[in-house]
TORLOGU-991278 format. One line per field, with one value per atom (N, C-alpha, C): residue number from 1; residue in three letters; atom name; x, y, z. Coordinates in steps of 0.001 Angstrom, whole numbers, plus 524288, in hexadecimal, padded with zeros to 5 digits. Layout:
BEGIN
num: NUM, ...
residuo: Ala, ...
atomo: CA, ...
X: X, ...
Y: Y, ...
Z: Z, ...
//
This chain:
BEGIN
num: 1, 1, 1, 2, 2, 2, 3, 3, 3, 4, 4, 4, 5, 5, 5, 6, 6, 6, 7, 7, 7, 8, 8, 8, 9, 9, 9, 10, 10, 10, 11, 11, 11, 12, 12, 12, 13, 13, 13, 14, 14, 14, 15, 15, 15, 16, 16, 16, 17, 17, 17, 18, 18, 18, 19, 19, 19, 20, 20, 20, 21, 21, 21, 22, 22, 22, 23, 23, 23, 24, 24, 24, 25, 25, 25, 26, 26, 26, 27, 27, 27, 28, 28, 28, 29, 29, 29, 30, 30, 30, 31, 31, 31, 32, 32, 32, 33, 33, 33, 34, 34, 34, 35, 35, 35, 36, 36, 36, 37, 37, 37, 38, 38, 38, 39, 39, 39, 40, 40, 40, 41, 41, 41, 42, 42, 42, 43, 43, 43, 44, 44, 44, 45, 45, 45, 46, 46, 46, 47, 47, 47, 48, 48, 48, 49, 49, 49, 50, 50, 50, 51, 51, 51, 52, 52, 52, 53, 53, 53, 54, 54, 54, 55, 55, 55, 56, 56, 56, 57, 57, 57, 58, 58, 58, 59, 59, 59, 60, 60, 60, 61, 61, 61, 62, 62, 62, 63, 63, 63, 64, 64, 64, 65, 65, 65, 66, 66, 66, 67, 67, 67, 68, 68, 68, 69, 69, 69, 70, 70, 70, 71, 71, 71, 72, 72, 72, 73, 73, 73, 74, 74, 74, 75, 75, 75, 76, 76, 76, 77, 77, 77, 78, 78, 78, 79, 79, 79, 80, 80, 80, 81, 81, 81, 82, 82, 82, 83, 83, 83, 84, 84, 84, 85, 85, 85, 86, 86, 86, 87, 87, 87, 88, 88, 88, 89, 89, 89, 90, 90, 90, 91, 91, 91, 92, 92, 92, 93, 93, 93, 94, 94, 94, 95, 95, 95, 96, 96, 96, 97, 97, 97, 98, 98, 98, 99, 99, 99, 100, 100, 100, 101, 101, 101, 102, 102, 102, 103, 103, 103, 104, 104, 104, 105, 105, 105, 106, 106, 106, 107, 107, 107, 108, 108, 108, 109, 109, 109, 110, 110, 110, 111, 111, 111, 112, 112, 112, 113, 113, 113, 114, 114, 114, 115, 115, 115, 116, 116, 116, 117, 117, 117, 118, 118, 118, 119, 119, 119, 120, 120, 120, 121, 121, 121, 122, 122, 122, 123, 123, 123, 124, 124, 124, 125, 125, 125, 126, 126, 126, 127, 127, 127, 128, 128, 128, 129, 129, 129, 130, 130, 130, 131, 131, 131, 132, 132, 132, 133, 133, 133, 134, 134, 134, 135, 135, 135, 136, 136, 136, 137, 137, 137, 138, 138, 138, 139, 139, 139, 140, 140, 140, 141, 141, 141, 142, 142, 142, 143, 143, 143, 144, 144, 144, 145, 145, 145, 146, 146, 146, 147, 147, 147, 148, 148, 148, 149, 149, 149, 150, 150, 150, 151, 151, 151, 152, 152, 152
residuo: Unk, Unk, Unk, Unk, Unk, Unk, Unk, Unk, Unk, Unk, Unk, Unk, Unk, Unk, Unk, Unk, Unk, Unk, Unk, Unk, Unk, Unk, Unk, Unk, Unk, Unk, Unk, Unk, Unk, Unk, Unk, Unk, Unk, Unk, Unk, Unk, Unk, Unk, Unk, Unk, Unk, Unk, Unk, Unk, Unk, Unk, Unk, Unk, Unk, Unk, Unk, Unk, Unk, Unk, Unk, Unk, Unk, Unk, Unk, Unk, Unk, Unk, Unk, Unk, Unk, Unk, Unk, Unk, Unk, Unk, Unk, Unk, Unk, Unk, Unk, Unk, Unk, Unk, Unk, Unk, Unk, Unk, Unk, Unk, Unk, Unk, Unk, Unk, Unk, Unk, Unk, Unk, Unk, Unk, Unk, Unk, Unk, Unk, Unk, Unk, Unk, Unk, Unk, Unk, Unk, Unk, Unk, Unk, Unk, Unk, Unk, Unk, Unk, Unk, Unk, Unk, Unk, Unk, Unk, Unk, Unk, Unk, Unk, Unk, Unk, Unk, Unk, Unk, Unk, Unk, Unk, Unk, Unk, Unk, Unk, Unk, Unk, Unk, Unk, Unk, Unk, Unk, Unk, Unk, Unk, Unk, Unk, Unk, Unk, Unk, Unk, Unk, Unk, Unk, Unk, Unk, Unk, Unk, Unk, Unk, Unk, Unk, Unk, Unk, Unk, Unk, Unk, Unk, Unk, Unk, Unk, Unk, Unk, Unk, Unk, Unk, Unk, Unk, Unk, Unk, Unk, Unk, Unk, Unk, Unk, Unk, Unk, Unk, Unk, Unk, Unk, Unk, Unk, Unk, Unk, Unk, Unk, Unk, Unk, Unk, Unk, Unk, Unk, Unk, Unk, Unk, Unk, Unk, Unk, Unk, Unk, Unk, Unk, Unk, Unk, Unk, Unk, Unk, Unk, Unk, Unk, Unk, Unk, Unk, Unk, Unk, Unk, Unk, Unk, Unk, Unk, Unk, Unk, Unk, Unk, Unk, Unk, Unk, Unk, Unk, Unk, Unk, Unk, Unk, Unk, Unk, Unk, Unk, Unk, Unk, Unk, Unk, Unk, Unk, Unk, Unk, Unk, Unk, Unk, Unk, Unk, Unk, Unk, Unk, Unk, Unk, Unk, Unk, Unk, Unk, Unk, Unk, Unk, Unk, Unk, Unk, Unk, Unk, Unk, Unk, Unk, Unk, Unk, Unk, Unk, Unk, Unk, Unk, Unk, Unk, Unk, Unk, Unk, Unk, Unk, Unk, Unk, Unk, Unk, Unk, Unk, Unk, Unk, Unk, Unk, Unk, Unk, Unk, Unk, Unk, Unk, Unk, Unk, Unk, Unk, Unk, Unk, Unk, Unk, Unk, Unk, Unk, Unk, Unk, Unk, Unk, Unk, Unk, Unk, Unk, Unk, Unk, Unk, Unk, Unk, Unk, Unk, Unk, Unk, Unk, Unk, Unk, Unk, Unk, Unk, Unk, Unk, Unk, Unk, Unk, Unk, Unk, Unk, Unk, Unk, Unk, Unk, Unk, Unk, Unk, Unk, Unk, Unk, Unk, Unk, Unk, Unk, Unk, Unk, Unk, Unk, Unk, Unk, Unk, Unk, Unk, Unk, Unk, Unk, Unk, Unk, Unk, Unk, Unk, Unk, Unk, Unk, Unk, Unk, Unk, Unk, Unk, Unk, Unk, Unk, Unk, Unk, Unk, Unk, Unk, Unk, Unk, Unk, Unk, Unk, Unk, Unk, Unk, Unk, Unk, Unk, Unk, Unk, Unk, Unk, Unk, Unk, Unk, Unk, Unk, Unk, Unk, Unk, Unk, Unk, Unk, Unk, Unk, Unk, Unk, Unk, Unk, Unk, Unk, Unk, Unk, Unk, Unk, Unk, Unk, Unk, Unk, Unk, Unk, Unk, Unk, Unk, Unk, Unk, Unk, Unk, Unk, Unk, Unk, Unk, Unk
atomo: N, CA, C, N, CA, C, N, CA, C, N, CA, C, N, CA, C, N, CA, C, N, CA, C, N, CA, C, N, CA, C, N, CA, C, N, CA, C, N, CA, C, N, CA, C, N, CA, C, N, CA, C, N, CA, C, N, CA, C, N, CA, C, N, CA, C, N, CA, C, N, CA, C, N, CA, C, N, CA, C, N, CA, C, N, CA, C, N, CA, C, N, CA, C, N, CA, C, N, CA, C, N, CA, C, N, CA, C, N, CA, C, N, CA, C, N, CA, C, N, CA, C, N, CA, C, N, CA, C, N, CA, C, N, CA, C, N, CA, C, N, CA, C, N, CA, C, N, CA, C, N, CA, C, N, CA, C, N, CA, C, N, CA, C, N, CA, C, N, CA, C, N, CA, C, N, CA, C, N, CA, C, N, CA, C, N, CA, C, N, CA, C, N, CA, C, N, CA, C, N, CA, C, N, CA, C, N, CA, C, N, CA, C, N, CA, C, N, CA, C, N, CA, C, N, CA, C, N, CA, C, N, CA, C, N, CA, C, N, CA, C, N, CA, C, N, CA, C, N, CA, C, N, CA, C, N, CA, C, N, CA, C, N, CA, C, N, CA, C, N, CA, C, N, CA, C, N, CA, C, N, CA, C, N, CA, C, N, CA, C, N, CA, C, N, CA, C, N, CA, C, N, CA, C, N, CA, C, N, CA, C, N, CA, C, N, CA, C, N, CA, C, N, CA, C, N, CA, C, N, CA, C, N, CA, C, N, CA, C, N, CA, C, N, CA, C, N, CA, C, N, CA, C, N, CA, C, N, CA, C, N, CA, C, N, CA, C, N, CA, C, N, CA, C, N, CA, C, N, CA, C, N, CA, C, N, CA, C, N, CA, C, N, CA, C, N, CA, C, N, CA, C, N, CA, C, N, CA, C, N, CA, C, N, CA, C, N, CA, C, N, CA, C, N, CA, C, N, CA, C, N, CA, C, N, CA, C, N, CA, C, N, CA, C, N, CA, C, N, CA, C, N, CA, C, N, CA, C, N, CA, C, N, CA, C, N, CA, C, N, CA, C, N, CA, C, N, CA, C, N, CA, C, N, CA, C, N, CA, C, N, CA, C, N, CA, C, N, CA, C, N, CA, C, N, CA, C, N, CA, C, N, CA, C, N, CA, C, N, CA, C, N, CA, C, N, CA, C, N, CA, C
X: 5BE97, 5BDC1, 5BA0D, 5B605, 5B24C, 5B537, 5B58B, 5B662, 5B1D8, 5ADDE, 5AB7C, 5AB85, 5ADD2, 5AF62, 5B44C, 5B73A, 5BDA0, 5BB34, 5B90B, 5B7C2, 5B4E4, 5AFB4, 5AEB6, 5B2B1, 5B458, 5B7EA, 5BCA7, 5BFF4, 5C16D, 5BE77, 5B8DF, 5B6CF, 5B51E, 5B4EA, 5B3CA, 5B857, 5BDDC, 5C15E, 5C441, 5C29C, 5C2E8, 5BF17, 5BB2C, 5B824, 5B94D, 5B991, 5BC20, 5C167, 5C3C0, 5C917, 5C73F, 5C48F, 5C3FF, 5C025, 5BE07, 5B992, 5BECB, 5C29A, 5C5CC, 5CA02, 5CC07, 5CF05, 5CC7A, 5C5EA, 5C57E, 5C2D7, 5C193, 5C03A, 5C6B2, 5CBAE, 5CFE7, 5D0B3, 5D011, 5D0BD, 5CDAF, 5C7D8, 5C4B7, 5C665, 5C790, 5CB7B, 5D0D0, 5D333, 5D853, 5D69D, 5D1EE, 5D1A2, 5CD04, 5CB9D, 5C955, 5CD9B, 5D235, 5D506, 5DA5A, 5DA16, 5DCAA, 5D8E5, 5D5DD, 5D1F6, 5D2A9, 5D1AF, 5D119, 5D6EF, 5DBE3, 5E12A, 5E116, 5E015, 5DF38, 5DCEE, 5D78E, 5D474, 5D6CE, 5DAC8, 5DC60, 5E1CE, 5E423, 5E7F6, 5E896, 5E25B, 5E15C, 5DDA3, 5DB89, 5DA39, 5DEBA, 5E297, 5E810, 5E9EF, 5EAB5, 5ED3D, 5E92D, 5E3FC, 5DFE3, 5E13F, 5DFF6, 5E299, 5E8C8, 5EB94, 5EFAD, 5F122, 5ED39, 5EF00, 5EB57, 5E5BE, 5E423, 5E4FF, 5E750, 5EC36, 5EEA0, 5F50E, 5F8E0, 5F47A, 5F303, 5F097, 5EE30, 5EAED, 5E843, 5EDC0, 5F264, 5F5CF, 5F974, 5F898, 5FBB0, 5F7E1, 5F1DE, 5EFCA, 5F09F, 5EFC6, 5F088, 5F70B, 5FB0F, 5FF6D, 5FF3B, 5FBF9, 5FDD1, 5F9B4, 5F4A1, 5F2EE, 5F659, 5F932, 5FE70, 6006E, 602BD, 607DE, 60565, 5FFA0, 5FF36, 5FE11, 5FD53, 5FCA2, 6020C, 606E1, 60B55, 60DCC, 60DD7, 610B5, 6177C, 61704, 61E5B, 62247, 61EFD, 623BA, 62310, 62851, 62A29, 624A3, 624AA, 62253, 62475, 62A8A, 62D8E, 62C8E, 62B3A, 62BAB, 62657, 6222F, 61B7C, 61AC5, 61DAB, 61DD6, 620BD, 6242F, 62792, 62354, 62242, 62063, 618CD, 616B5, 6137F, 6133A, 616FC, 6196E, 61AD2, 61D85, 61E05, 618B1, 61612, 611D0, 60F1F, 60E52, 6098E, 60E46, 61239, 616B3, 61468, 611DE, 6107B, 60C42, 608E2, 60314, 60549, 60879, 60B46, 609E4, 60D62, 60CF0, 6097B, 60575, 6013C, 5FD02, 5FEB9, 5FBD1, 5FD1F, 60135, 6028F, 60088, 60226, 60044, 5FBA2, 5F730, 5F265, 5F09D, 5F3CF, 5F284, 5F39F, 5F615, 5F934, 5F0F9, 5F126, 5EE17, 5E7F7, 5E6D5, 5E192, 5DF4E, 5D8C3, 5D80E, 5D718, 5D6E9, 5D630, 5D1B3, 5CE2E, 5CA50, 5CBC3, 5CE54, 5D08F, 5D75A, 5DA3C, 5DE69, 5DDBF, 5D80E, 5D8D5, 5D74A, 5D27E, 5D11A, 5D5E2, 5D83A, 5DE66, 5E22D, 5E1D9, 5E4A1, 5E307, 5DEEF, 5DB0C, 5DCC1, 5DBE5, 5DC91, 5E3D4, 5E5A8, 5EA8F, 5ECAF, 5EB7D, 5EC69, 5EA80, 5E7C8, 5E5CF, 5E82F, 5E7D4, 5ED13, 5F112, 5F25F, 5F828, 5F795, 5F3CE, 5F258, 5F0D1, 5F048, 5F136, 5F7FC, 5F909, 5FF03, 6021A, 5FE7D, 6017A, 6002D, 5FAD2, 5F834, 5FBB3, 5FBEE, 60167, 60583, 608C7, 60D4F, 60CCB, 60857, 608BB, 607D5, 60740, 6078F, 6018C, 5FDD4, 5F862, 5F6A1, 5F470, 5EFDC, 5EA00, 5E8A4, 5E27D, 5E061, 5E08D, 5DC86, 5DDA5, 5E16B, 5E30E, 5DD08, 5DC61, 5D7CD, 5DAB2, 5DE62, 5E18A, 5E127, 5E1FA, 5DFD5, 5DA85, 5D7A7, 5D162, 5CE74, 5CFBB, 5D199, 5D1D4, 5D679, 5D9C0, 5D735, 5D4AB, 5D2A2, 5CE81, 5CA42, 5C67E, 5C841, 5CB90, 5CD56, 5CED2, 5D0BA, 5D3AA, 5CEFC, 5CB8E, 5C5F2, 5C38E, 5C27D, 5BFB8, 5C23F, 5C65D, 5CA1C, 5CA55, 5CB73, 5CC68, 5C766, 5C2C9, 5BDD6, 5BD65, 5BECA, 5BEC0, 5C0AA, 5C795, 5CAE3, 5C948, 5C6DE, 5C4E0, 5BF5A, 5BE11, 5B8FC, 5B9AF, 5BD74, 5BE5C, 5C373, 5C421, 5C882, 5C4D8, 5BF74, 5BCAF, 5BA22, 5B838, 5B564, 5B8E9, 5BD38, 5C146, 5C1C9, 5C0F0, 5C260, 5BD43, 5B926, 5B296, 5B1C6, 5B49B, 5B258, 5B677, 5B9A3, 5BC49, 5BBDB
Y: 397DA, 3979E, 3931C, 39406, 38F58, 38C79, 3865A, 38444, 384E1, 384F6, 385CC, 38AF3, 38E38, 392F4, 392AC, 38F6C, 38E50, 38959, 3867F, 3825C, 384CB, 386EE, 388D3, 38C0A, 39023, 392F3, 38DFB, 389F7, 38587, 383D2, 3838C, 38195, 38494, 388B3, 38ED8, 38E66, 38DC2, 38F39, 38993, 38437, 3825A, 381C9, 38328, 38272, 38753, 38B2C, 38ED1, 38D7B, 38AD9, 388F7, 38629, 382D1, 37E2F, 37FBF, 38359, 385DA, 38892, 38CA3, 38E1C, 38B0E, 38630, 383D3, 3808E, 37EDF, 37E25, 3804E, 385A7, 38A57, 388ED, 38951, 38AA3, 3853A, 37FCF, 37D5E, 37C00, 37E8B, 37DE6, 3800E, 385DE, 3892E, 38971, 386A1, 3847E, 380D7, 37CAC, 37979, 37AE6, 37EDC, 38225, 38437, 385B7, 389DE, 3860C, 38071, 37DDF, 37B34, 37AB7, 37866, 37DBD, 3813F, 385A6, 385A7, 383F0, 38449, 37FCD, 37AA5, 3772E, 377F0, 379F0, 37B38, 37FB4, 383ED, 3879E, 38406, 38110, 37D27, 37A1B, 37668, 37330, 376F1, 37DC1, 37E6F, 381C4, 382B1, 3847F, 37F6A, 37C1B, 37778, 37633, 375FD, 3739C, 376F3, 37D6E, 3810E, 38026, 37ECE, 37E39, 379AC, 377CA, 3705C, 370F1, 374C1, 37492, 377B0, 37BFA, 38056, 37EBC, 379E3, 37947, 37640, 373A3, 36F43, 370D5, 3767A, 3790F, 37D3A, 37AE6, 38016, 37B09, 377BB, 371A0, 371D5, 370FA, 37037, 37578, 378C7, 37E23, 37E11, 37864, 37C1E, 37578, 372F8, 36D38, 36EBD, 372F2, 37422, 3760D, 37A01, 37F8F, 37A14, 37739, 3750E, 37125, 36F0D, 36BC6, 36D5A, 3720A, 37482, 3783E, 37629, 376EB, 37282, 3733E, 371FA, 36F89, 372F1, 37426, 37138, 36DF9, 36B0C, 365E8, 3622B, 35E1A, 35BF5, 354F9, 351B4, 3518F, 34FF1, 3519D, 3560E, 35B5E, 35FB4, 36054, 35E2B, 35E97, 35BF4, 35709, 35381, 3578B, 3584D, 35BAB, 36004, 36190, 36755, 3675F, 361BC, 361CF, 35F53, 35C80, 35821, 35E01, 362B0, 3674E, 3696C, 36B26, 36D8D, 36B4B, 36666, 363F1, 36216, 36293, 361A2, 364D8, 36A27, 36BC5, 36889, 36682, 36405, 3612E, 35C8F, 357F9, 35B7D, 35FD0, 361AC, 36379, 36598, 366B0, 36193, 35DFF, 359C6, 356E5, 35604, 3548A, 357E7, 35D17, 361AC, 35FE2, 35EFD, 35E99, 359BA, 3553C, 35027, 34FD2, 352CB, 353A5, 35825, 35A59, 35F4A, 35DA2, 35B45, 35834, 3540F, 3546C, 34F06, 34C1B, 34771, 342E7, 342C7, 34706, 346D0, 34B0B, 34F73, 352F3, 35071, 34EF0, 34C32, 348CD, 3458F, 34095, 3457E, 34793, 34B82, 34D49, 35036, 352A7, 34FB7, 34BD3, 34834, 34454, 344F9, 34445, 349D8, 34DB3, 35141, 351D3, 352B6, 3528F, 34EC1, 349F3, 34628, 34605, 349C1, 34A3B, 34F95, 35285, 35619, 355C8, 352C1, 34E8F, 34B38, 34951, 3477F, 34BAF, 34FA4, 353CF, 353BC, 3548E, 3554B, 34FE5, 34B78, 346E8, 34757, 34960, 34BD9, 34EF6, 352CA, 356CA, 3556A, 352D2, 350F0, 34D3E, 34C0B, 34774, 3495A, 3500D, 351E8, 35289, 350DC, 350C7, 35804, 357A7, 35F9E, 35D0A, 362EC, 36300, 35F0B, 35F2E, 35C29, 35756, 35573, 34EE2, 34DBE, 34679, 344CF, 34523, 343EE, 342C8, 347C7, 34B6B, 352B5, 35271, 351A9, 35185, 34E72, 34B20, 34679, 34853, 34954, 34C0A, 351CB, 355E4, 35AAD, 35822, 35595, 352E3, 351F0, 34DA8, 34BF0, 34FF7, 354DB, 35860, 35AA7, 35CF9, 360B4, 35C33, 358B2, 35694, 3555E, 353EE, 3534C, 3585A, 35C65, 36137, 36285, 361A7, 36209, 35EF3, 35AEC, 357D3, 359E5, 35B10, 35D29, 36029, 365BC, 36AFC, 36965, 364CA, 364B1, 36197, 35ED7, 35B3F, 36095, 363A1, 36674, 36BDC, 36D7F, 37059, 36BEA, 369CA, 36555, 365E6, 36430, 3658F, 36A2B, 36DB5, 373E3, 3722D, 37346, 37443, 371F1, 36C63, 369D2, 36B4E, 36C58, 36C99, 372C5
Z: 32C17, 32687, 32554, 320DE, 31FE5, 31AF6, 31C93, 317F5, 313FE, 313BB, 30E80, 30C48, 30D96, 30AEC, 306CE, 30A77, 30867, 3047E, 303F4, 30243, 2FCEC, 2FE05, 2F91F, 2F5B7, 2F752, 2F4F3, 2F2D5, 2F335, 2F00A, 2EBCF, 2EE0B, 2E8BF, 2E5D3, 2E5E2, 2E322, 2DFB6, 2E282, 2DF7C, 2DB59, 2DD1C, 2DA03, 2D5F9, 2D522, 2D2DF, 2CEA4, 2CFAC, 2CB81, 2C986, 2CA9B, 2C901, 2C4ED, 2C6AD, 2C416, 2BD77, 2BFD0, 2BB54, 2B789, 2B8CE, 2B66D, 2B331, 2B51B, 2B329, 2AF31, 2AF59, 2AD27, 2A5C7, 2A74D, 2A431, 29F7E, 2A2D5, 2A0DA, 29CC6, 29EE8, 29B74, 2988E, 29759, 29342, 28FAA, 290FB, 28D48, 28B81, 28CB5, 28B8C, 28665, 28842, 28402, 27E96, 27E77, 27CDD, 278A2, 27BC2, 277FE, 27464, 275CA, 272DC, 2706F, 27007, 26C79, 26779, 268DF, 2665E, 26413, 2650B, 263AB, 260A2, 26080, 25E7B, 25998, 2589A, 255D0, 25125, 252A0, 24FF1, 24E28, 2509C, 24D00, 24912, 24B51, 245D0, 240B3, 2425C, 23D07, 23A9F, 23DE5, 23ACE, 236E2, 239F2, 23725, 23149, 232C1, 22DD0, 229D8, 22B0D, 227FE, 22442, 22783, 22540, 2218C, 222BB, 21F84, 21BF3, 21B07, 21738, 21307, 216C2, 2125B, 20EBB, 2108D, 210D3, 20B4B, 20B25, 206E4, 203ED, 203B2, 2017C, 1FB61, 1FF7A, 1FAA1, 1F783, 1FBC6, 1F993, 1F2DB, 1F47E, 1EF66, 1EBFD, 1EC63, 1E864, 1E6A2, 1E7EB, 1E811, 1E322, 1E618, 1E143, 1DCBB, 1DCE3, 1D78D, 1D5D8, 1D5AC, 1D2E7, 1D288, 1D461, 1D199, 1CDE1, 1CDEB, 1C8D6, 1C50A, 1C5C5, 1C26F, 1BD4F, 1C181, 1BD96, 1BB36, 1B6D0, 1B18B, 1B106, 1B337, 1B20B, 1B767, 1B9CC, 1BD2E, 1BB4D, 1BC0A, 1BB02, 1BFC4, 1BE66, 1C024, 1C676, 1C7EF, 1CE5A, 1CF6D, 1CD55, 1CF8D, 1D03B, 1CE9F, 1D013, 1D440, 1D400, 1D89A, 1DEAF, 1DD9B, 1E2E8, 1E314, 1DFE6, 1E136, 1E557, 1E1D3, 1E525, 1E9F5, 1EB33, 1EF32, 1F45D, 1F191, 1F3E1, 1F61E, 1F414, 1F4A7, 1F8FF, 1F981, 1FCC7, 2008A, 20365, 2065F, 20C78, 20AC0, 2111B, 213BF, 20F08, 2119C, 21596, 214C9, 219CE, 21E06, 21FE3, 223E9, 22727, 2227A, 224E7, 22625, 2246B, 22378, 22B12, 22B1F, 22F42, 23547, 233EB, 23883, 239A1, 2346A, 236D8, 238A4, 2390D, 23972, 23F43, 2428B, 246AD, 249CE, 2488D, 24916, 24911, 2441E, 2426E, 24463, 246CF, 24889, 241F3, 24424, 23FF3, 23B6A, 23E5B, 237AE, 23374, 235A2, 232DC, 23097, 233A3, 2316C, 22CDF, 22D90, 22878, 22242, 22315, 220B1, 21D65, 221E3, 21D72, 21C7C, 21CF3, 21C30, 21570, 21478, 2113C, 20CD4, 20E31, 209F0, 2098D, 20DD3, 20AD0, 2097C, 2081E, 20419, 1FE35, 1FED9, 1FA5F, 1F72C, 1FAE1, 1F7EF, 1F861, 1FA98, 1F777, 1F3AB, 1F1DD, 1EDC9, 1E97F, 1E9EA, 1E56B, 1E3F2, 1E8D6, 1E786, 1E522, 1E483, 1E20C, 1DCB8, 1DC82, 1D60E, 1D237, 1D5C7, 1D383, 1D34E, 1D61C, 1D656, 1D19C, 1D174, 1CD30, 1C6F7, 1C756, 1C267, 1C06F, 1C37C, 1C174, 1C357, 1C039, 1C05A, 1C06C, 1C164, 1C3B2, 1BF4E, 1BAE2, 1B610, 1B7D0, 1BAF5, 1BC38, 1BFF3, 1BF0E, 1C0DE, 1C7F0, 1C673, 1CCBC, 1D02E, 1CE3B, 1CF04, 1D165, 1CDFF, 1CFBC, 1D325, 1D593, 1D783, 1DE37, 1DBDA, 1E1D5, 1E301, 1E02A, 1E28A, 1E42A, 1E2B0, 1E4D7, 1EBCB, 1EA0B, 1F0AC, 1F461, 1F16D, 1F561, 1F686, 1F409, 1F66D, 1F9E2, 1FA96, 1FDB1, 20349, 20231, 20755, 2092C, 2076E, 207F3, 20CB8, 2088F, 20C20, 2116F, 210B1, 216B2, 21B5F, 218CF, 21C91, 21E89, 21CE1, 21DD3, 2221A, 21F49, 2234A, 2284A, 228E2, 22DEE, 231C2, 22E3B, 23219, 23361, 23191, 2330F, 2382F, 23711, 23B32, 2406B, 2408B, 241E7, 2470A, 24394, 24676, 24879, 245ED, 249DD, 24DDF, 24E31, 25135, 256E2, 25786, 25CAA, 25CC2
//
């Protein structure tokens, strides 16, 4: 038997090993990047949802009349109660330029909800004030959590 027969054929076969194993973990990390990527735009989705019905739910209620001063307070203290959660999920999920971002707007629509709670409606300066702050933050968030997705 010739050793360079047996010899090449080793390096034939490590060398395809080596080509295969490494094919496999390009694609492994390929497909969690890709899992990664479909997590944090579930989560962005969801935290800009969750805040998006927070505000439509604190316009309807300043817009009613008929509750006591404690029951405007509880009720909008209610309303904006899921944001926390979502607030947290994404702080866990989010790198740091998208975290400060929403972190930035949902303070500020919690600051609607201190508006309302506090009995003030859209004609209030404190109203106008605060939609200002929320569209712009709004805009940031959306644009650092698109940045975000594109870039990985």
């Amino acid at each position: 038997m010739q050793w360079t027969t047996l010899l090449a054929t080793l390096v034939g076969a490590a060398i395809a090993m080596g080509t295969s194993l490494g094919v496999q973990a390009r694609k492994d990390r390929h497909e969690l990047a890709a899992e990664w990527r479909q997590i944090r735009r579930d989560m962005y989705m969801t935290f800009l949802s969750v805040l998006a019905r927070s505000r439509s739910e604190l316009l309807a209620l300043s817009k009613k009349k008929d509750l006591t001063e404690a029951e405007l307070d509880e009720t909008a203290r209610q309303v904006f109660a899921s944001c926390y959660e979502q607030r947290h999920h994404l702080e866990v999920v989010a790198p740091p330029a998208v975290t400060n971002a929403a972190l930035a707007y949902f303070r500020t629509v919690r600051g609607l909800r201190n508006v309302v709670a506090a009995g003030n409606g859209v004609t209030d300066p404190e109203w106008k004030a605060n939609a200002g702050q929320i569209k712009h933050t709004l805009e940031t968030v959306q644009a650092a959590m698109r940045d975000d997705l594109q870039r990985r």
